[in-house]
Each structure stands twice: as C-alpha cells, then as structure tokens.
C-alpha positions, 0 to 999 in steps of 0.5 A, a space after each residue: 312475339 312469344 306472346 303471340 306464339 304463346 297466344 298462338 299455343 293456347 289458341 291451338 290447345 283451346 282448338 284442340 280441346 274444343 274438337 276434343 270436346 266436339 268429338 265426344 260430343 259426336 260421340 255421344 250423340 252418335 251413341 244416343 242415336 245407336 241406343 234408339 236405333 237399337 231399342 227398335 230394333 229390339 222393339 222389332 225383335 219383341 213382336 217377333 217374340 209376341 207374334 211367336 208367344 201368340 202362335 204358341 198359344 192359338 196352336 194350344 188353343 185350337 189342338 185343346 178345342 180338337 181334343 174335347 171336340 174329339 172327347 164330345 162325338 166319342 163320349 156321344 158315341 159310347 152313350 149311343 152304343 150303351 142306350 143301344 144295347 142296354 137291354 141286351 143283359 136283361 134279355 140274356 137273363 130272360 133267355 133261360 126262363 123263356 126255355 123253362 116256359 117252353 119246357 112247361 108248355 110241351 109237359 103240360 101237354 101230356 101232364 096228368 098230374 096238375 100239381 107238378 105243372 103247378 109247382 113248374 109254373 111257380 119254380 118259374 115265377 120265383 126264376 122271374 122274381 129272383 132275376 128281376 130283384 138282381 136287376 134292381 127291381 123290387 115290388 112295391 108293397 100294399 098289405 094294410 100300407 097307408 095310401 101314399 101317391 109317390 107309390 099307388 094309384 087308387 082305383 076306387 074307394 070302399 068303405 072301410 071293413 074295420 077302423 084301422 083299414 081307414 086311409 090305407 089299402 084295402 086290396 091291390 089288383 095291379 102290383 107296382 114296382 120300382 127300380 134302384 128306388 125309382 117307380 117304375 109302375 104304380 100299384 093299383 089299389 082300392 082304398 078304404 074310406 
C-alpha cells in the first residue's frame, strides 16, 4: 500500500508537472499567437504610417507643382509687360530731340542767316547720335574697310580707283549699325574690284 500511495504520489507529481508543462506550453503558444496578432497589428499600423508619408509628399508635390506654375504665368507676365513697354525709354530720350526739331522748324521760317540753321541741325544730329550711342548703338564703319558680309551689303562693284582700294569699300551710301555688337542694319557699300 505505501507502493502504491508512493506510485500514487508520483503519478500525482508527473500529473502535475505535465499540466505544469501543458500550461506553459498554452502559455507559450498563446504568446506565439499574441506575437502574430500584434506584428498585424503593427502591419496595420505601417500603411497608416505609409499612407500618411504618402499624403505628406503628394500634399508637397501638388503646393511645389502650384508654386512654379504661379512663377511661370507671372515670369509670362512680367516679360509681357517688359516687351510691352520696352520702347517707352528710348521714345522718352527722342522726346526732347523731337522739341529741338520743332524748335528748328519755327526758326527756319524767319531765319535769314543759313549758317545758324545749319549749326542747329547739326547740334541736333550730335543730340541723336550721342543718344543712340548711350542706348548701345554704334555705326558701323566703312572708310577704306575690307568687305566683310557679317557687316555690309554690296550694292554694286566698280573698278578699283588704286591697288589698295581692291576687295575693300569704295563708298557707302546707306550707313549701317549695330546694337551691343548686334547688327541691326547693314551697310550699303560699293565695292572696288
């Protein structure tokens, strides 16, 4: 009988260790079916997280794509306005060369002495040079230059009045002139052959 209380005992114990073991064994399977539940629910959490990073940057996107579309139609804008008004400088440098031409017309018609209305004209001529030059525009020169077609047109050709007159401008009836180094109108010249 103490055999079998001590059989007994022992079965008990082996019982009871084996639903010691079966528990943590629960135990663990239930924290193996918590650790799954909760990387879903982390997995939940980071498209939240993706779908907010992604929210962020379409937001950026579309308020940058705004902005430089905002920069194009003014930037359009401005360079409208500038093309717009861009000879309102050089008319107001003419203004007072036109009142010097107005002046020159109502003294010519009393003038006697023909060498002051020339002198006025020419003080005039030097007005439209001088202001020309400080808007860029210079004349192009032809005295006993070589031919170059970047610069000239040749009317007409003549024989050359010396040797050294060959290949280079005889005369020039049309000036020519550029602007900040851009041709602007070429110059009409007759060539010596």
């Amino acid at each position: 009988m103490k055999k079998e209380k001590e059989t007994k005992v022992e079965e008990t114990q082996n019982e009871a260790q084996e639903m010691k073991n079966e528990a943590q064994d629960a135990k663990m399977e239930t924290s193996e079916v918590e650790t799954p539940e909760t990387e879903e629910t982390e997995k939940a959490e980071e498209p939240n997280e993706w779908e907010k990073k992604y929210k962020d940057l379409n937001d950026s996107h579309l308020r940058l794509m705004a902005d430089f579309d905002n920069y194009r139609k003014r930037t359009i804008k401005e360079k409208a306005d500038l093309i717009k008004n861009a000879g309102e400088r050089i008319i107001c440098d003419f203004l007072p060369i036109v009142d010097n031409f107005e002046r020159a017309l109502e003294s010519m018609k009393t003038a006697e002495d023909v060498e002051a209305v020339r002198q006025g004209v020419e003080l005039i001529y030097n007005q439209v040079m001088s202001m020309m030059k400080a808007n860029g525009v210079a004349v192009i020169e032809t005295e006993n230059a070589p031919f170059d077609t970047e610069y000239h047109e040749a009317i007409t050709t003549i024989p050359a009045p010396t040797p050294e007159l060959k290949d280079k401008i005889v005369d020039c009836t049309t000036k020519g002139y550029t602007m900040n180094e851009k041709v602007i109108r070429h110059a009409k010249v007759v060539v010596g052959n």
